[in-house]
C-alpha positions in Angstrom: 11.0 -13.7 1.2 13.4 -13.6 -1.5 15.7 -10.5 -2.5 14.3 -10.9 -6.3 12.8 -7.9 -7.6 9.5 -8.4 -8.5 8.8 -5.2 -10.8 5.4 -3.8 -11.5 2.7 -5.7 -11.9 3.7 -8.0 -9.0 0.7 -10.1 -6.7 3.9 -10.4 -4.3 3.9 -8.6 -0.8 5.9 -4.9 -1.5 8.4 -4.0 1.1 9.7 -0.1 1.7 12.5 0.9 3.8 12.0 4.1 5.3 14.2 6.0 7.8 11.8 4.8 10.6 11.7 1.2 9.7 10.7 -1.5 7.0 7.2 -1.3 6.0 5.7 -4.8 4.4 2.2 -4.7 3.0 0.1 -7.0 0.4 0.1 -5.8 -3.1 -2.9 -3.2 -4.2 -4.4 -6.2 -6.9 -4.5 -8.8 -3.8 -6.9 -6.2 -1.9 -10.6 -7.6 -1.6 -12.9 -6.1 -3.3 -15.1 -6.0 -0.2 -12.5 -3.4 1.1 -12.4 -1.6 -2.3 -16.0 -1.4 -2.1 -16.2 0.1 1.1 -13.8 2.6 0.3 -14.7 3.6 -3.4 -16.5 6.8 -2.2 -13.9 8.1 0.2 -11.5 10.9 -1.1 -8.0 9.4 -2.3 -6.1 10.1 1.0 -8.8 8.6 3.4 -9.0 5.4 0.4 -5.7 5.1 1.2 -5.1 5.6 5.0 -8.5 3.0 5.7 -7.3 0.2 3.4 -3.5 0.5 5.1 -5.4 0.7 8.9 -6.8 -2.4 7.4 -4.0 -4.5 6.5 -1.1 -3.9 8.3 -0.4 -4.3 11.7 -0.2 -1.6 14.4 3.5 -1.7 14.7 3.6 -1.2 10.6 1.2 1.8 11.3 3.5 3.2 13.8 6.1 3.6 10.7 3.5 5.2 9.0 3.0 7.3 11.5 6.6 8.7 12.1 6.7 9.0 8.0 7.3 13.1 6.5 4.0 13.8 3.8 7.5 13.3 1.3 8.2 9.9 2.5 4.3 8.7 3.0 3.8 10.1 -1.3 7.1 8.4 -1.9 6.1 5.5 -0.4 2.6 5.6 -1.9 4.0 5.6 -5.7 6.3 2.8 -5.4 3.6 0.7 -3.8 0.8 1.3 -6.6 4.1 0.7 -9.0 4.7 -2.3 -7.7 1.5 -3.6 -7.6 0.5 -2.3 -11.2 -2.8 -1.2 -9.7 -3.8 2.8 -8.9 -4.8 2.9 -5.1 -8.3 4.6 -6.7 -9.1 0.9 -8.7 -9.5 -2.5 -8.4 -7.1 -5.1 -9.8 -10.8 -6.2 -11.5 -11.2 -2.7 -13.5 
């Protein structure tokens, strides 16, 4: 993975330091929409926390999991910035 910044908008993997570790994920507008579908109904935080127990693996979870509420919001807005793409829509709508 390069060091280029990417900037919103990106399709590219985001990666967040945190105190407890590095956390890599996909970007939000590279999510299938099977997943969006499934999750469409669920209230924002339980959208979120499904489609991240979905595509990371256990040891990025574990980050997660060690992560203030401060850090996990934090977190949260520079990934949908990243991606260009609210975590409540589709890269589609």
């Amino acid at each position: 993975m390069s060091d280029e910044q990417t900037g919103p908008g990106s399709d590219e993997p985001f990666t967040y330091e945190t105190p407890h570790g590095t956390l890599t994920v996909p970007s939000l507008s590279k999510m299938p929409m099977g997943l969006i579908r499934k999750t469409r109904k669920l209230d924002k935080a339980e959208q979120m926390f499904t489609i991240l127990e979905s595509i990371v693996p256990d040891e990025a979870m574990e980050v997660v999991d060690q992560m203030t509420a401060g850090e996990f919001a934090a977190f949260n807005d520079a990934w949908q910035e990243h991606s260009g793409v609210d975590a409540g829509e589709s890269a589609a709508s």
